[in-house]
PyMOL Python script that loads the backbone (N, CA, C, O; Angstrom):
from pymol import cmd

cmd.read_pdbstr("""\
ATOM      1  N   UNK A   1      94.043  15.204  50.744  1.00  0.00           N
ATOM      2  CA  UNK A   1      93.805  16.250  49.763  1.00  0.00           C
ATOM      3  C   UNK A   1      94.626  15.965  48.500  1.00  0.00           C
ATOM      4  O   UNK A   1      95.746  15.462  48.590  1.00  0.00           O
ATOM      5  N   UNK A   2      94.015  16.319  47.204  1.00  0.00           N
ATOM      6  CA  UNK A   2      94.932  15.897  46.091  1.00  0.00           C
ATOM      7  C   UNK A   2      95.110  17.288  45.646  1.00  0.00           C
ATOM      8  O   UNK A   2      94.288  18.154  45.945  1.00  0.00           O
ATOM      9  N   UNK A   3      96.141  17.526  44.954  1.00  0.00           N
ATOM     10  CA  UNK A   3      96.530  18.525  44.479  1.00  0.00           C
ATOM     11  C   UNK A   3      96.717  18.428  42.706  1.00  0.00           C
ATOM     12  O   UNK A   3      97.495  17.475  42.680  1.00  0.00           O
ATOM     13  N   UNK A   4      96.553  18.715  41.569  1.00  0.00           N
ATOM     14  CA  UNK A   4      96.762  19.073  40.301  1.00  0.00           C
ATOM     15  C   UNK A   4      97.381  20.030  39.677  1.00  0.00           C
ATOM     16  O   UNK A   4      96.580  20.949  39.503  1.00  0.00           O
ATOM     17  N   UNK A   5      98.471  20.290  39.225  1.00  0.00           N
ATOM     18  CA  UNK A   5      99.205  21.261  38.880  1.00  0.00           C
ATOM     19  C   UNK A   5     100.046  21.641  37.518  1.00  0.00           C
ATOM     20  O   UNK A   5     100.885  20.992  36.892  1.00  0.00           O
ATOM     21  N   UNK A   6      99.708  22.435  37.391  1.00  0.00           N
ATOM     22  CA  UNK A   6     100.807  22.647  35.750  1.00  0.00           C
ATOM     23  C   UNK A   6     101.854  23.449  36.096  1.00  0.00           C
ATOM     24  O   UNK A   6     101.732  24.553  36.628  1.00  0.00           O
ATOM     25  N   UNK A   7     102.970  22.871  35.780  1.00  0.00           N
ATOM     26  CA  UNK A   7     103.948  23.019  36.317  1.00  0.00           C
ATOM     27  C   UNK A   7     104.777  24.483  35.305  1.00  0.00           C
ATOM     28  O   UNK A   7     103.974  24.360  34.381  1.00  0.00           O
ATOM     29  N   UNK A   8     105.531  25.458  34.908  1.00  0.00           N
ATOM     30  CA  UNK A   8     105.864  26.078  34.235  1.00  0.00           C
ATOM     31  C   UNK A   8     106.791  25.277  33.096  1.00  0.00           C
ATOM     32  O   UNK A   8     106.751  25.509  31.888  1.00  0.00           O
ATOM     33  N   UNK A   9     107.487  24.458  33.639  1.00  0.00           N
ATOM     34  CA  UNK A   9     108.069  23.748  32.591  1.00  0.00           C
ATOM     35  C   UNK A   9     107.018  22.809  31.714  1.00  0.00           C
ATOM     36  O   UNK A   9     107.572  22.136  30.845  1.00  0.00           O
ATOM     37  N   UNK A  10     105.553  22.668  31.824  1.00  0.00           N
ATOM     38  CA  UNK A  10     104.858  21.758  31.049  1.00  0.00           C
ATOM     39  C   UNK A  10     104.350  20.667  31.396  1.00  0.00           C
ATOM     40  O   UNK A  10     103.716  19.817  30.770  1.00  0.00           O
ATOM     41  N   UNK A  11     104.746  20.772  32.675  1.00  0.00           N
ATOM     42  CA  UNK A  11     104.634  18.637  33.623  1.00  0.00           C
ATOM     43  C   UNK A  11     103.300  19.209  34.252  1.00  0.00           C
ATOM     44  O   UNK A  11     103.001  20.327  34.672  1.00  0.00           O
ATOM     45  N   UNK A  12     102.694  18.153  34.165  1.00  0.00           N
ATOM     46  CA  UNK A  12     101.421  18.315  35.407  1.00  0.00           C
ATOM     47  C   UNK A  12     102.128  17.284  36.682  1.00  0.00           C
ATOM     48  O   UNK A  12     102.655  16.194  36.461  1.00  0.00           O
ATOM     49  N   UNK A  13     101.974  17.997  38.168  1.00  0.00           N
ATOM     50  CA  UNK A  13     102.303  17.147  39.219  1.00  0.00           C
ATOM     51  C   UNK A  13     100.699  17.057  39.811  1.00  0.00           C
ATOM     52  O   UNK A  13      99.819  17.917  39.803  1.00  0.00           O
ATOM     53  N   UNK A  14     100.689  15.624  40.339  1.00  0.00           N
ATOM     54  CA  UNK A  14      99.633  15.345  41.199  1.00  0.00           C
ATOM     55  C   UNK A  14     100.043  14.588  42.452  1.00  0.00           C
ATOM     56  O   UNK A  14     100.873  13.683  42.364  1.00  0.00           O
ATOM     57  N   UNK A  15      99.533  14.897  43.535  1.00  0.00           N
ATOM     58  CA  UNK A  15      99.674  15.221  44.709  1.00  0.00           C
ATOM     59  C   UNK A  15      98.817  14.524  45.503  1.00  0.00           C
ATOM     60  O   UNK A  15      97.650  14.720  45.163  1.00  0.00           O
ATOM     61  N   UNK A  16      98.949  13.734  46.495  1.00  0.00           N
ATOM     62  CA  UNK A  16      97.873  13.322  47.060  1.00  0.00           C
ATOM     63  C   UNK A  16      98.547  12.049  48.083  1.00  0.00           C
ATOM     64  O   UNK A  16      99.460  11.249  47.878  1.00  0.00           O
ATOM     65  N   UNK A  17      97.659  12.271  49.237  1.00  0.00           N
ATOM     66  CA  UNK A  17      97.968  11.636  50.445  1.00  0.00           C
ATOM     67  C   UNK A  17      97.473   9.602  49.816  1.00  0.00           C
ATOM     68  O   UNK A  17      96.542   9.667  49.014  1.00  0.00           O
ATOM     69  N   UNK A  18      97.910   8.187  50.058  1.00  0.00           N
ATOM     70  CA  UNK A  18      97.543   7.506  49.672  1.00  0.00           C
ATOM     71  C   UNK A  18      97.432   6.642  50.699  1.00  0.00           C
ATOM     72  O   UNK A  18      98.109   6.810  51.713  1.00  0.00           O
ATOM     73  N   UNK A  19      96.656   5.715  50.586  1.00  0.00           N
ATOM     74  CA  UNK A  19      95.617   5.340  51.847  1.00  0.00           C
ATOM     75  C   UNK A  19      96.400   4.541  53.226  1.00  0.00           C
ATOM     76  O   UNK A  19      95.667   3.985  54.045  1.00  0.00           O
ATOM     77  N   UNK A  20      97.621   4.527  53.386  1.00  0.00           N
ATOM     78  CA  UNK A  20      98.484   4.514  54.061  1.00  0.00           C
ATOM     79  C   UNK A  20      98.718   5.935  55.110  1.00  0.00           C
ATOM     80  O   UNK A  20      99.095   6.025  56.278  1.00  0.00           O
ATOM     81  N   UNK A  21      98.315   6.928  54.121  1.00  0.00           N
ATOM     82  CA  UNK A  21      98.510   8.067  54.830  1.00  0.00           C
ATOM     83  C   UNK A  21      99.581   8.898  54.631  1.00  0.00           C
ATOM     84  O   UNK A  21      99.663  10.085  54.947  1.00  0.00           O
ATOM     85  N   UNK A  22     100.582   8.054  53.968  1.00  0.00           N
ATOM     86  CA  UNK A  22     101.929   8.945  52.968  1.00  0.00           C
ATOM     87  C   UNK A  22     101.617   9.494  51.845  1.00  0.00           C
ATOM     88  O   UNK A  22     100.869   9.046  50.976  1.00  0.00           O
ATOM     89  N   UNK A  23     102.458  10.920  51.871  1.00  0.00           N
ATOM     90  CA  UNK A  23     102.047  11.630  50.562  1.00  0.00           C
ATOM     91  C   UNK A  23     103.113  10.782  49.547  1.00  0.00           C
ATOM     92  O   UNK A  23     104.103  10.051  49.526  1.00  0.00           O
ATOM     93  N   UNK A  24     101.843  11.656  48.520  1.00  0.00           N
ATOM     94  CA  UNK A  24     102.919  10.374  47.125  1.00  0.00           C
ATOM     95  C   UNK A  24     102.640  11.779  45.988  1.00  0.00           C
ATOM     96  O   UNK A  24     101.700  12.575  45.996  1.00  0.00           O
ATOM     97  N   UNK A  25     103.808  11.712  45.078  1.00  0.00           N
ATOM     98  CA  UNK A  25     103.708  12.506  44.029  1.00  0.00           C
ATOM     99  C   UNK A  25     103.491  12.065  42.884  1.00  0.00           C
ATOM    100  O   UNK A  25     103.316  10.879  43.165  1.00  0.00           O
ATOM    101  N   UNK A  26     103.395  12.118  42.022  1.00  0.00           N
ATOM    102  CA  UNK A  26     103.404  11.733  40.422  1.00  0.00           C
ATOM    103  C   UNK A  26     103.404  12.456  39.469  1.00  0.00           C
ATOM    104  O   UNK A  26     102.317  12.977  39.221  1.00  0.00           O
ATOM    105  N   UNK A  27     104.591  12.799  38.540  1.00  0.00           N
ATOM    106  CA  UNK A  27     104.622  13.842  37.510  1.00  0.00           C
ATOM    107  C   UNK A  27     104.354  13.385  35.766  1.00  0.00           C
ATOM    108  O   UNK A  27     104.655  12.217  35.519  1.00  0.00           O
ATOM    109  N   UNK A  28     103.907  14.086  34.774  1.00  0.00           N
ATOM    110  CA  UNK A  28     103.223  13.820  33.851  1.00  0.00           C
ATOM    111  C   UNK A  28     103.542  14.768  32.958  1.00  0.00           C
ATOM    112  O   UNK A  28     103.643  15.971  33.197  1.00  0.00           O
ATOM    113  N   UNK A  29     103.756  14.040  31.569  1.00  0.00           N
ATOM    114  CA  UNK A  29     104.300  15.054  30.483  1.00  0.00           C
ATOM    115  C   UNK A  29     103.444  14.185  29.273  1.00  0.00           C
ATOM    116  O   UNK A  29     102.844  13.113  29.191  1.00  0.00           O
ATOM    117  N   UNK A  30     103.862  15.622  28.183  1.00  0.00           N
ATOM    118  CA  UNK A  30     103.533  15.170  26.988  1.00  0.00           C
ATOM    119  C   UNK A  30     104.202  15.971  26.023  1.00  0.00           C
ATOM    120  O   UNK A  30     104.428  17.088  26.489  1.00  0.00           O
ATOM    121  N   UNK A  31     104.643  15.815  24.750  1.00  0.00           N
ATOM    122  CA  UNK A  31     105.165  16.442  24.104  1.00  0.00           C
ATOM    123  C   UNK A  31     104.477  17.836  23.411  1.00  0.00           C
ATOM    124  O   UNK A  31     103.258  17.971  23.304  1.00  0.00           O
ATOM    125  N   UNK A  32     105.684  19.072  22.859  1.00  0.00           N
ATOM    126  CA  UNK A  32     104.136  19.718  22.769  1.00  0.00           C
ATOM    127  C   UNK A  32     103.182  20.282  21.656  1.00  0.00           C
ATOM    128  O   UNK A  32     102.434  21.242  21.469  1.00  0.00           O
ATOM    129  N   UNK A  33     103.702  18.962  20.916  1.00  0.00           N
ATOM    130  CA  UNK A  33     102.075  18.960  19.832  1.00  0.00           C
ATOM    131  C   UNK A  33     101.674  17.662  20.122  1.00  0.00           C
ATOM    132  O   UNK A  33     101.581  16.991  19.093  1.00  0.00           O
ATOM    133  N   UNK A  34     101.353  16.946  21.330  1.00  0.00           N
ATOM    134  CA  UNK A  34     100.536  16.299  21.869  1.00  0.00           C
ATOM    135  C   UNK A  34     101.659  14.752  21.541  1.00  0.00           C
ATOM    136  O   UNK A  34     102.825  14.695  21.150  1.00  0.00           O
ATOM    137  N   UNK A  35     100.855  13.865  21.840  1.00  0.00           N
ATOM    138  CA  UNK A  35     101.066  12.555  21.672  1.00  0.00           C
ATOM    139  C   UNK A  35     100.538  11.749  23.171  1.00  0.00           C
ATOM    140  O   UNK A  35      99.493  12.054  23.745  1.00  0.00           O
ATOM    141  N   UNK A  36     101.731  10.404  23.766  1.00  0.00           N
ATOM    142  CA  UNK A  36     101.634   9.971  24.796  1.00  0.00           C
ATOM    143  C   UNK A  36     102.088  10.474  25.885  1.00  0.00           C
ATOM    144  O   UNK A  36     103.102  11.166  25.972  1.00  0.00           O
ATOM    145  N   UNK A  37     101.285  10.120  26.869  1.00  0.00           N
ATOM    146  CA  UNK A  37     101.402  10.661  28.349  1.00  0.00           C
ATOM    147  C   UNK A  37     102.570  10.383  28.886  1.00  0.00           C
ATOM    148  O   UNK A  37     102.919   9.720  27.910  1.00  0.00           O
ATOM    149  N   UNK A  38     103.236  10.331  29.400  1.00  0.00           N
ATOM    150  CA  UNK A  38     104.495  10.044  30.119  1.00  0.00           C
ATOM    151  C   UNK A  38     104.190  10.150  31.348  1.00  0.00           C
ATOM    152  O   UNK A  38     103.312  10.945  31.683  1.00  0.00           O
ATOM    153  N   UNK A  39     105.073   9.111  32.578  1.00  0.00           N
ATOM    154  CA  UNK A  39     104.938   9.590  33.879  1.00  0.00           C
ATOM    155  C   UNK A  39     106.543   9.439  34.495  1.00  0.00           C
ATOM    156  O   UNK A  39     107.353   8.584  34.137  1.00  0.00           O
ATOM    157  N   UNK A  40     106.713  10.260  35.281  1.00  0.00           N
ATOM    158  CA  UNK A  40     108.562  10.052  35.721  1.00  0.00           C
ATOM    159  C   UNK A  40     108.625   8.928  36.494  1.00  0.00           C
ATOM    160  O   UNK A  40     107.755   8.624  37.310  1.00  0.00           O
ATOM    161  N   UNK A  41     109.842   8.153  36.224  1.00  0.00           N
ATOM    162  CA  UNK A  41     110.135   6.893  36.994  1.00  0.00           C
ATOM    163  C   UNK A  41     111.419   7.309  37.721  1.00  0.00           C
ATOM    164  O   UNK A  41     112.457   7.485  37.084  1.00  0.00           O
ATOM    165  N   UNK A  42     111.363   7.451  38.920  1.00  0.00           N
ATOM    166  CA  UNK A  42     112.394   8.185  39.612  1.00  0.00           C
ATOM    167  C   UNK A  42     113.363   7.073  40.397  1.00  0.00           C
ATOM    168  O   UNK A  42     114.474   7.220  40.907  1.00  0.00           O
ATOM    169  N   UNK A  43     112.722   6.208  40.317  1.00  0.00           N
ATOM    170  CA  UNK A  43     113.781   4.701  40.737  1.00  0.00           C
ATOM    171  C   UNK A  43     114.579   4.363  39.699  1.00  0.00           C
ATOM    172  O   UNK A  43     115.755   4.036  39.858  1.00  0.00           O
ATOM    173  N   UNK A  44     113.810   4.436  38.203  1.00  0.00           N
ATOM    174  CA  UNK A  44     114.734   4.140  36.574  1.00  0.00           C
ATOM    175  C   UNK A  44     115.386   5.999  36.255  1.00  0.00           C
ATOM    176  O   UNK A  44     116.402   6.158  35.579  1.00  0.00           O
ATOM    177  N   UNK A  45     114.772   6.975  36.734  1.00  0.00           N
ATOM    178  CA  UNK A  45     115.515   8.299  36.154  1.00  0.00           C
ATOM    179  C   UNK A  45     114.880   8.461  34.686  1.00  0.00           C
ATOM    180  O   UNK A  45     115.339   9.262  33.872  1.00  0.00           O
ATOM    181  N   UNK A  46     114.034   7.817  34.484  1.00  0.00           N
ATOM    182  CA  UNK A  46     113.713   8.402  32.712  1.00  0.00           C
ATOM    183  C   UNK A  46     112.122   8.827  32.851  1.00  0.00           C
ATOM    184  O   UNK A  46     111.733   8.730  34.015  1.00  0.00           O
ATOM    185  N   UNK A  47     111.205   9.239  31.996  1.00  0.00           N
ATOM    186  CA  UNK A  47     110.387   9.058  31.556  1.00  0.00           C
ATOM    187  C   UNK A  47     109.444   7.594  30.902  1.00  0.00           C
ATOM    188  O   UNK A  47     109.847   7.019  29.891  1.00  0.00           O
ATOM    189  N   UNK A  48     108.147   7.125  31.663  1.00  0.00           N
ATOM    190  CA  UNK A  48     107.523   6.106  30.915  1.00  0.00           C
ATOM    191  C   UNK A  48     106.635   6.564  30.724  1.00  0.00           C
ATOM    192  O   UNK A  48     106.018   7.514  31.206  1.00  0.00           O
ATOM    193  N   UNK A  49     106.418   5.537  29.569  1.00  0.00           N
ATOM    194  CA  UNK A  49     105.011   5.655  28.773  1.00  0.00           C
ATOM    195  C   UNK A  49     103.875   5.113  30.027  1.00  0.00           C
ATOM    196  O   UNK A  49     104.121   4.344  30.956  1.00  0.00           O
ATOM    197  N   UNK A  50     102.727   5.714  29.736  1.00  0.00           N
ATOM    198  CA  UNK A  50     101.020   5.356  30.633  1.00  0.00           C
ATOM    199  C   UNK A  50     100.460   5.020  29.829  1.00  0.00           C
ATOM    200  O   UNK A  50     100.148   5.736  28.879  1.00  0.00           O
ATOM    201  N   UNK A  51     100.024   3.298  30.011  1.00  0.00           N
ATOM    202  CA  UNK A  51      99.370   3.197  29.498  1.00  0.00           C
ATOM    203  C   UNK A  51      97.986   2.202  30.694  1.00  0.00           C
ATOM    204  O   UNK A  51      98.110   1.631  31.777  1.00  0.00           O
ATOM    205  N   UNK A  52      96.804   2.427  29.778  1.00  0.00           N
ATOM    206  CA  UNK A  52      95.667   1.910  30.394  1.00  0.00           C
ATOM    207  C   UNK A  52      94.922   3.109  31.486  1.00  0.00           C
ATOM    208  O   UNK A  52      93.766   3.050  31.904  1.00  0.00           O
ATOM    209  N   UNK A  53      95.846   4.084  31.768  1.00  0.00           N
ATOM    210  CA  UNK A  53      95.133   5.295  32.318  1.00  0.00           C
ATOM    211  C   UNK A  53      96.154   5.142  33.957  1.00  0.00           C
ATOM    212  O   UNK A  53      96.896   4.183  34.171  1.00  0.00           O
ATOM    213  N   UNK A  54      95.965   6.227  34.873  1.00  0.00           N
ATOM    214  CA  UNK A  54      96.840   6.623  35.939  1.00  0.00           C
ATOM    215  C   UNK A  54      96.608   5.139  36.891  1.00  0.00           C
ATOM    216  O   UNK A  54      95.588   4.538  36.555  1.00  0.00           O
ATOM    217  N   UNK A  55      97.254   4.603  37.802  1.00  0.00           N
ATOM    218  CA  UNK A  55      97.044   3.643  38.323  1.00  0.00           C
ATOM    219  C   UNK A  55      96.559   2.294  37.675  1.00  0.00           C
ATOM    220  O   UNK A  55      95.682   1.532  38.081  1.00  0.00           O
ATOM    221  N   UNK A  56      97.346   2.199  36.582  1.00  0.00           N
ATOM    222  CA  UNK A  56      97.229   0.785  35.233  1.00  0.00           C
ATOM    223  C   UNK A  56      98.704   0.460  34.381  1.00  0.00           C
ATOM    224  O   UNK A  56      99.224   1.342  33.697  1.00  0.00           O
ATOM    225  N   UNK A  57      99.278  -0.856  34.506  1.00  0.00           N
ATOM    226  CA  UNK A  57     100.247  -0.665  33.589  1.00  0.00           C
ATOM    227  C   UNK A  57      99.860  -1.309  33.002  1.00  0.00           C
ATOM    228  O   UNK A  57     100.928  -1.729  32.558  1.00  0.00           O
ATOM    229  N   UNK A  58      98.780  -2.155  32.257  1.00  0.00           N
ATOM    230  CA  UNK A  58      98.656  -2.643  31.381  1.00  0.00           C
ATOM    231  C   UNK A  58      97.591  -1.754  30.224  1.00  0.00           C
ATOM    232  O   UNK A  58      97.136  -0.675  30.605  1.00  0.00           O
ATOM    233  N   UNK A  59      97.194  -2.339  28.643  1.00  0.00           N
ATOM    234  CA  UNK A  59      95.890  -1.821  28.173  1.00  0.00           C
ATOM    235  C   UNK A  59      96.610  -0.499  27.286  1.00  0.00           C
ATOM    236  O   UNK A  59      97.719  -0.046  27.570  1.00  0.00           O
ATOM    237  N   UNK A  60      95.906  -0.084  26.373  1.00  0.00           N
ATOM    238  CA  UNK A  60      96.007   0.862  25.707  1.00  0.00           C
ATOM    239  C   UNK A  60      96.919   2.325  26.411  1.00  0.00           C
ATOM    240  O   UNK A  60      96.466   2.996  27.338  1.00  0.00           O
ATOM    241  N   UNK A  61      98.084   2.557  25.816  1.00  0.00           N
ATOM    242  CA  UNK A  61      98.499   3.936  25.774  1.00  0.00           C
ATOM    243  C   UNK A  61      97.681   4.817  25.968  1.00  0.00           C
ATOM    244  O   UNK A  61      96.698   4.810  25.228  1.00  0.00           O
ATOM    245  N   UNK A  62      97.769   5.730  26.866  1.00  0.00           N
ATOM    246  CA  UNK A  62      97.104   7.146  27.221  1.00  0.00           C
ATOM    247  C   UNK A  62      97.408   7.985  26.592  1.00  0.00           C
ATOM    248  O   UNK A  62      98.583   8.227  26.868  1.00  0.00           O
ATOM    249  N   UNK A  63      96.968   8.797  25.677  1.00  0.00           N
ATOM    250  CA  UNK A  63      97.568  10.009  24.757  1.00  0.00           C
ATOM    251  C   UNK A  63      96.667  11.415  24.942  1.00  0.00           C
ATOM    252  O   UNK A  63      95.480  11.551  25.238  1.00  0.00           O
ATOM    253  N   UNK A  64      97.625  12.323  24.672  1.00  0.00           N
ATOM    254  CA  UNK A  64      96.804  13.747  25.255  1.00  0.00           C
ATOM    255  C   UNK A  64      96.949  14.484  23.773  1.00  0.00           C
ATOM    256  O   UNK A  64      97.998  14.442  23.129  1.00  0.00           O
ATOM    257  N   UNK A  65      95.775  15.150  23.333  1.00  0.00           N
ATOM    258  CA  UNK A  65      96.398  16.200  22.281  1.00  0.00           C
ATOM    259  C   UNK A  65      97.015  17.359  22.094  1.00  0.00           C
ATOM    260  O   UNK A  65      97.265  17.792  20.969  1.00  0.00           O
ATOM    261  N   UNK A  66      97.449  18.238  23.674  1.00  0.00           N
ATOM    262  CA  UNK A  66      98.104  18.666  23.869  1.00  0.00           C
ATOM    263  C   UNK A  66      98.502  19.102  24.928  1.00  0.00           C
ATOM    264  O   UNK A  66      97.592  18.857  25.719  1.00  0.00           O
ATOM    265  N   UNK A  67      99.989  20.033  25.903  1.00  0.00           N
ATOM    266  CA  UNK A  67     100.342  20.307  26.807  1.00  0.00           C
ATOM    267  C   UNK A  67      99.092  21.090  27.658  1.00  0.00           C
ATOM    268  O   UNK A  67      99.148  20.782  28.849  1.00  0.00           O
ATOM    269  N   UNK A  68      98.125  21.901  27.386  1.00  0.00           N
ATOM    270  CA  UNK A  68      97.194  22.399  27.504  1.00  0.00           C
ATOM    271  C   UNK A  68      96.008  21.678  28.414  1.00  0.00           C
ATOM    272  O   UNK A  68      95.399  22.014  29.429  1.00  0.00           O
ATOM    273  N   UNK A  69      95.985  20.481  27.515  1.00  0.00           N
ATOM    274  CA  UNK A  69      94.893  20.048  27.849  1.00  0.00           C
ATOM    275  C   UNK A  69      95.522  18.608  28.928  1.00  0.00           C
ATOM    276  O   UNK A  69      94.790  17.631  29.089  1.00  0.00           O
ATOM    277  N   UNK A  70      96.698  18.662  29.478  1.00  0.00           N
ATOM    278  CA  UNK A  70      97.061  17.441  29.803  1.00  0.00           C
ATOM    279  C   UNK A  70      96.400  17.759  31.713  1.00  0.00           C
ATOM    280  O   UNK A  70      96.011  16.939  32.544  1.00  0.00           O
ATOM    281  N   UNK A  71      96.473  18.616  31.762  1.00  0.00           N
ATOM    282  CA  UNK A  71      95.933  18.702  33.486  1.00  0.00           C
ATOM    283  C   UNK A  71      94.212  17.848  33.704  1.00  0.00           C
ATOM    284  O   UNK A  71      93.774  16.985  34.465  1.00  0.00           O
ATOM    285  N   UNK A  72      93.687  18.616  32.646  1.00  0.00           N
ATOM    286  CA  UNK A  72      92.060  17.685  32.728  1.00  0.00           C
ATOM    287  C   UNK A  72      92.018  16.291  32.179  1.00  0.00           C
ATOM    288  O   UNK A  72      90.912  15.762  32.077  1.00  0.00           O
ATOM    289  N   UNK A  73      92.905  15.746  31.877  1.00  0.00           N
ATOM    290  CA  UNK A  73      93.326  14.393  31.298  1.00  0.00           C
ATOM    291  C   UNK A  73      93.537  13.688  32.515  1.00  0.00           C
ATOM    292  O   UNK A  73      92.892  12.791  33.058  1.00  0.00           O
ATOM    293  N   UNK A  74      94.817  14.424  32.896  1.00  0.00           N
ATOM    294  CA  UNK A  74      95.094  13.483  34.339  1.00  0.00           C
ATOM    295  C   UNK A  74      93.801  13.480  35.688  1.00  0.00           C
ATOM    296  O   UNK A  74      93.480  12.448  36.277  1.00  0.00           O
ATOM    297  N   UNK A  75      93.235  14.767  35.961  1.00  0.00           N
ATOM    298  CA  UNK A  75      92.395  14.815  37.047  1.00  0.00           C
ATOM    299  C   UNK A  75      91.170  14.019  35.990  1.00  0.00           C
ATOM    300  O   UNK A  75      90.516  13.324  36.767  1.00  0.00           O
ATOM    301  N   UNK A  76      90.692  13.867  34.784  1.00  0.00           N
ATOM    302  CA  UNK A  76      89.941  12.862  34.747  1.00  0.00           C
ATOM    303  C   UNK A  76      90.365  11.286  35.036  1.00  0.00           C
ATOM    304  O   UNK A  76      89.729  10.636  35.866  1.00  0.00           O
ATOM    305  N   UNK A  77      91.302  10.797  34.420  1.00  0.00           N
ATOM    306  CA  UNK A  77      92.023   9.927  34.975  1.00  0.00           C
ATOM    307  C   UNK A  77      92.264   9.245  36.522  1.00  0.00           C
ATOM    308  O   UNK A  77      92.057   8.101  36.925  1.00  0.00           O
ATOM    309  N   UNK A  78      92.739  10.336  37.140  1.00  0.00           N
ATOM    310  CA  UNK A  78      92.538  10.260  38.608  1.00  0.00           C
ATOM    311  C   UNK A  78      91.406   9.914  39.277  1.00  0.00           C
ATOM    312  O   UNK A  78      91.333   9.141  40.232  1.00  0.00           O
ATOM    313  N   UNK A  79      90.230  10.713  38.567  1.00  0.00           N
ATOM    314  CA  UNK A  79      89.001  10.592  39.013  1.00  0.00           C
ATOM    315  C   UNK A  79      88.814   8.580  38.986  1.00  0.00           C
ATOM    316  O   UNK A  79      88.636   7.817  39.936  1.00  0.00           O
ATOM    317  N   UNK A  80      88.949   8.284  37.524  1.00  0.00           N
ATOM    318  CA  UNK A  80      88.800   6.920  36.996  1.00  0.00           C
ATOM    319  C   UNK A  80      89.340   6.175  38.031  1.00  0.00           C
ATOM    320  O   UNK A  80      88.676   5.232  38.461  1.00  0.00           O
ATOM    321  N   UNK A  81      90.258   6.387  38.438  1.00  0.00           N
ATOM    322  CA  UNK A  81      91.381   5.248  39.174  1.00  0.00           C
ATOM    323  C   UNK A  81      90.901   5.216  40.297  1.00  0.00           C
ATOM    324  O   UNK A  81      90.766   4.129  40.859  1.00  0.00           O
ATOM    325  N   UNK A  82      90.357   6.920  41.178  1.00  0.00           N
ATOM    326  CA  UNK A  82      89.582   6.291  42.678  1.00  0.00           C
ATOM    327  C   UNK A  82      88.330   5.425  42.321  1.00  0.00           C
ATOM    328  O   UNK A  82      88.080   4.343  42.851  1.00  0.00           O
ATOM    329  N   UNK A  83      87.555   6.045  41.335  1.00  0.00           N
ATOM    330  CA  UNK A  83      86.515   5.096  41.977  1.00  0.00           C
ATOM    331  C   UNK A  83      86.411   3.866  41.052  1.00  0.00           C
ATOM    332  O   UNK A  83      85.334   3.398  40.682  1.00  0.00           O
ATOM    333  N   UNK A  84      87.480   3.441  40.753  1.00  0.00           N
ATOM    334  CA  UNK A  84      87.692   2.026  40.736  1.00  0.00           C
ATOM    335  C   UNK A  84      88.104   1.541  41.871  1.00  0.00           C
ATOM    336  O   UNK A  84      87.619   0.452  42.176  1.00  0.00           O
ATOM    337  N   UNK A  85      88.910   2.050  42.651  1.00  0.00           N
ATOM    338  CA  UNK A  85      89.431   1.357  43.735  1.00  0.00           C
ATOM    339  C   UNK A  85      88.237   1.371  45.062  1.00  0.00           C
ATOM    340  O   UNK A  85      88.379   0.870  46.177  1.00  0.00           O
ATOM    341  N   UNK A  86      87.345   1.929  44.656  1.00  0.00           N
ATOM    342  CA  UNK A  86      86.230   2.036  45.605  1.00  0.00           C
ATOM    343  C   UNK A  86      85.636   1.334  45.397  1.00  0.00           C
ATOM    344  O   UNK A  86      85.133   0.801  46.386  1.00  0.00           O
ATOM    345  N   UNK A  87      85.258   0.827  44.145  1.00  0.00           N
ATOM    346  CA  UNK A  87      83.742  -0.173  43.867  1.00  0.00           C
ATOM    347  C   UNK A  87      84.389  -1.491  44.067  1.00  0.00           C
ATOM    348  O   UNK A  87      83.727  -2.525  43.974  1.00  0.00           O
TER     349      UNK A  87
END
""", "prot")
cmd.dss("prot")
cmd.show_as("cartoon", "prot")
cmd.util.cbc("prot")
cmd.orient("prot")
């Protein structure tokens, strides 16, 4: 099951079991008159930039136009990344 969430502080968390069968988290920001996506790096402790879309580190920066709209960004995103890994 995946989960999508806006968090009160502004982060979207996404949630979701990964094909191992361990849950995995991933949190997501943006500033808030928009810009780049950010995702937390909890092994480095900071914030990185996303680029090429959720499950990509290479390719164009991901940018949102605002805190608002960053939840349907990521669950489109998400969407992108399974069924790439499907086809």
């Amino acid at each position: 099951m995946t989960t999508i969430k806006l968090t009160e502080s502004g982060t979207v968390v996404l949630s979701y079991v990964d094909g191992l069968g361990d849950a995995q988290r991933d949190e997501f920001m943006v500033p808030h008159g928009g810009g780049y996506v950010r995702r937390w790096d909890g092994r480095r402790s900071e914030w990185t930039q996303v680029f090429g879309g959720i499950g990509s580190y290479t390719g164009q920066a991901l940018e949102c136009g605002s805190r608002e709209q960053l939840p349907a960004l990521i669950r489109r995103e998400w969407r992108r990344a399974r069924k790439a890994l499907q086809s």
